[in-house]
N, C-alpha and C positions, 0 to 999 in steps of 0.2 A: 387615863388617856381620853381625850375627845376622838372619835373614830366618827366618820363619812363614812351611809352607807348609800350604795345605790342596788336596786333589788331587794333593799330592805324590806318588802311586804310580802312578798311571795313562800314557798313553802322552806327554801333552805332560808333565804334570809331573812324573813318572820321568825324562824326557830333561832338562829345567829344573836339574831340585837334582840330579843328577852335574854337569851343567856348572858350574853358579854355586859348588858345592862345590868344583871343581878350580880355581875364581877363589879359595880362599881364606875363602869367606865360608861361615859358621857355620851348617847349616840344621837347622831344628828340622821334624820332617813328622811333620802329625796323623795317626793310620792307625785306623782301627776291629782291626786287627794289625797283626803285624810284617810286614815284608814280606823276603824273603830276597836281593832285588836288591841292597838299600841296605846291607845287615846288611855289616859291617868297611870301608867305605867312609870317607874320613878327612871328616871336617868336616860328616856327616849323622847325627841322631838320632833318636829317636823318640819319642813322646807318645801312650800310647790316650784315642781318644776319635771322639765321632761328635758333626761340624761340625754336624749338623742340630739335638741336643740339647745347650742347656747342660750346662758342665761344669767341673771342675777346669783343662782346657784350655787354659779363658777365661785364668786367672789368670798361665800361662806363656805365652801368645800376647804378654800384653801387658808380656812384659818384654823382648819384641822390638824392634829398629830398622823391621823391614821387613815385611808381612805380604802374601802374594803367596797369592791366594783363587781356588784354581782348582777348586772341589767343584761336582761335578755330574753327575746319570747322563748315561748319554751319548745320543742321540737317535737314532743308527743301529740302529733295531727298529720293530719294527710300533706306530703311534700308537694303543693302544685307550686307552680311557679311564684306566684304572690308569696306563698309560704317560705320559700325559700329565701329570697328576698328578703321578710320580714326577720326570718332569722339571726343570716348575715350581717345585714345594716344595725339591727337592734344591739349587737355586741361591740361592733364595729366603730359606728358613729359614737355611741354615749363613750366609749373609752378613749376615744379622739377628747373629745370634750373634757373627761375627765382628765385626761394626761396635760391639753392645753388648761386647765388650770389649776395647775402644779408649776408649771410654768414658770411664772413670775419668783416663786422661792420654793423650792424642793429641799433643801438641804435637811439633813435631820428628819424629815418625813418617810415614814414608809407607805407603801401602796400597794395592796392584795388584789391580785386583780384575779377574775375565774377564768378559766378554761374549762377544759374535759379528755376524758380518758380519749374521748372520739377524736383525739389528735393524733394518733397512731393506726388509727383506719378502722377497719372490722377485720378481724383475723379470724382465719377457722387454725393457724395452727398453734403450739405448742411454747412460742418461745417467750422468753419472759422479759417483759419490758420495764424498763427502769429512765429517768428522765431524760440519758444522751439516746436514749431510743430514737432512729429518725420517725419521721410521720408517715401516713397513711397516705393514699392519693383521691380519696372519694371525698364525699361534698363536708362531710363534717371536718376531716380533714384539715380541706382548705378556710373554711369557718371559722377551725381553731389557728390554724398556723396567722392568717388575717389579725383576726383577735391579740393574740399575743406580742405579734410586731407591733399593732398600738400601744398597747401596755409597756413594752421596754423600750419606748422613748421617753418616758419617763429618767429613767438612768442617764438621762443628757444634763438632766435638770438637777441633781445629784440627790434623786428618791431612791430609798432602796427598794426596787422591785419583785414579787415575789407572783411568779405564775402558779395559779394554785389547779392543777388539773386534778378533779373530781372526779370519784369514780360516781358510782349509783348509790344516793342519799335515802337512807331507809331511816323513815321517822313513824313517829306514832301521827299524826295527823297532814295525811295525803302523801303528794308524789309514789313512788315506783309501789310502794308496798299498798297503798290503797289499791292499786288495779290491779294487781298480782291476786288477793282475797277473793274477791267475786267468785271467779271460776273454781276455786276449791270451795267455796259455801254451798254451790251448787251440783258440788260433783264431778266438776268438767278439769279437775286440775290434771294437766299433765304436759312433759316435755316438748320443747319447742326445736321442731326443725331438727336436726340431728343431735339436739343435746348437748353437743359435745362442749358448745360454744363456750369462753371463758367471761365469768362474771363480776367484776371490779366493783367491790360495793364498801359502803361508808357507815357506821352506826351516826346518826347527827349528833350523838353528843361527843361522840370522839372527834366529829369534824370541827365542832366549836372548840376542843379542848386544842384542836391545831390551829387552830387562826389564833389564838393567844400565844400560842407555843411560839409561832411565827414572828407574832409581833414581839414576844420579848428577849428574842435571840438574835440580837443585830448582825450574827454571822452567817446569816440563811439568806439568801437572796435567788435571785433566778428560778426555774421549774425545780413544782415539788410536786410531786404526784401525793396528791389526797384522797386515800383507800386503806381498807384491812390490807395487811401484809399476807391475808392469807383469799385470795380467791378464790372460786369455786366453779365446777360448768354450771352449764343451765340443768341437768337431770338431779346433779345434788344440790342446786338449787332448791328443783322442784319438792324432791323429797324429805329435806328439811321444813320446808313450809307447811308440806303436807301433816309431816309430826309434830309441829307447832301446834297447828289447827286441827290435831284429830281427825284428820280426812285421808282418804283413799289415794293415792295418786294411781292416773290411770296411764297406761300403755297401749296400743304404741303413743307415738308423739304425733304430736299437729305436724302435717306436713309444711315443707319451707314454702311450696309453690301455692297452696292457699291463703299462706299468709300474706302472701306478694298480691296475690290476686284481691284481695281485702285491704292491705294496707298500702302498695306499692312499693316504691323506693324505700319507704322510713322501715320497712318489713325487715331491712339489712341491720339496721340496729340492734334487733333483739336476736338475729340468726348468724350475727357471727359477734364477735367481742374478742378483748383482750386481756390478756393474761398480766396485768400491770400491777406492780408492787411500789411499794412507797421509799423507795431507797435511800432518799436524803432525811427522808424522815428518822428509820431505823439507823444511819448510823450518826444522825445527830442525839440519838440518845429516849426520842420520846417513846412512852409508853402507853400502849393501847388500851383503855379498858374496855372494848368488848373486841379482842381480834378475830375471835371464835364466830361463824352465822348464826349458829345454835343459838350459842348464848344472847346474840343480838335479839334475835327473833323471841325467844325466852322473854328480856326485858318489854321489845316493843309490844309484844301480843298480850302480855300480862298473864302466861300459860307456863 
């Protein structure tokens, strides 16, 4: 397949287009530069250009089979208002752009576009969310429900669209599990805020083995929640991590209101969450290989 990536340099999509590359398939990644990870890599190229503003880009996206839309700043910083903004627009505009060029011939083409588990809010309770789940009413929320309405105008254009909401992408190099380490190397690992909160998380190579799964099962279309089938709160979170790493976890928890007072608004992310399973996934048949956290953590820590 030739597959269009945008986001292709960052921590999920950097890890994405080497894998789907050593499957063989042809990846073309937009970069505002080069980027020197990918540079002699067999089956990855590159295209300048910024997702956000039309461009020549358009024109080679759409001689693509597959167009996998992962652009977005990332939301782990302080929410001021610029931030927020940068967010929004950053998902918003580049998938504008990528759906208008699809445009001109859609047919026979599919298009993965991201989202996030943050489409169903922050929840402190219990109930277990599956893709007709409705959404949440806070800022990520409306981020993702935004995001997604661009994405499925693509379906006008007769692209099969496939919303891929992400839970928490645990990789061996960066994102969520890099910043999670520190505080247990140091001692200071322990529960956040009441604990209870639910944890929707992803092994990256399971999440790569779904974006193929995706693309070669042409009767998958619409929201797919992309996460283990098995969630976890934040204290067995904690505690799993802790026996990965040989470390203490300590008690009580970091209170909620110092984390607000430290992080602000973005403090709701990590103090409430959702209990969200993959349900199109499970019963379209795919199989997990690491559904277990243990076992993730096992692989990713090399312990």
């Amino acid at each position: 397949m030739k597959i269009f990536m945008t986001g292709g340099t960052g921590f999920v999509g950097g890890y994405l287009t080497r894998k789907l590359a050593q499957e063989g398939h042809e990846i073309t990644v937009l970069s505002r530069s080069r980027r020197k990870a990918h540079e002699g890599v067999s089956h990855i190229s590159f295209t300048r250009g910024d997702p956000k503003v039309p461009g020549p880009w358009q024109e080679i996206l759409a001689a693509h089979d597959v167009v996998i839309n992962l652009a977005g700043t990332s939301i782990f910083s302080p929410w001021t208002k610029k931030t927020r903004q940068s967010i929004l627009e950053s998902r918003v505009l580049s998938t504008r752009n990528v759906v208008d060029a699809l445009s001109g011939n859609g047919k026979d083409k599919v298009l993965l576009s991201g989202s996030a588990v943050g489409y169903y809010g922050g929840r402190l309770d219990d109930e277990v969310l599956i893709e007709s789940s409705p959404p949440g009413r806070d800022f990520l929320s409306e981020v993702a429900i935004q995001w997604e309405r661009e994405a499925q105008r693509a379906e006008s254009f007769g692209v099969r669209v496939v919303i891929c909401r992400f839970g928490i992408v645990l990789g061996k190099k960066g994102g969520a599990l890099s910043k999670m380490i520190p505080p247990f190397n140091l001692y200071f690992g322990s529960p956040l805020g009441s604990g209870k909160q639910w944890f929707p998380w992803i092994h990256e190579e399971d999440l790569s083995r779904i974006m193929e799964f995706l693309i070669e099962n042409k009767n998958i279309y619409g929201v797919v929640n992309c996460m283990s089938p098995h969630p976890v709160r934040n204290r067995e979170l904690v505690k799993a991590l802790a026996d990965a790493l040989g470390k203490p976890a300590f008690l009580p928890s970091i209170p909620g209101f110092m984390l607000k007072m430290i992080m602000g608004d973005f403090a709701n992310v990590i103090l409430k969450g959702q209990r969200a399973i993959p349900q199109k996934l499970m019963d379209a048949g795919f199989e997990f290989k690491y559904p277990l956290l243990k076992d993730t953590l096992k692989d990713l820590l090399g312990r």
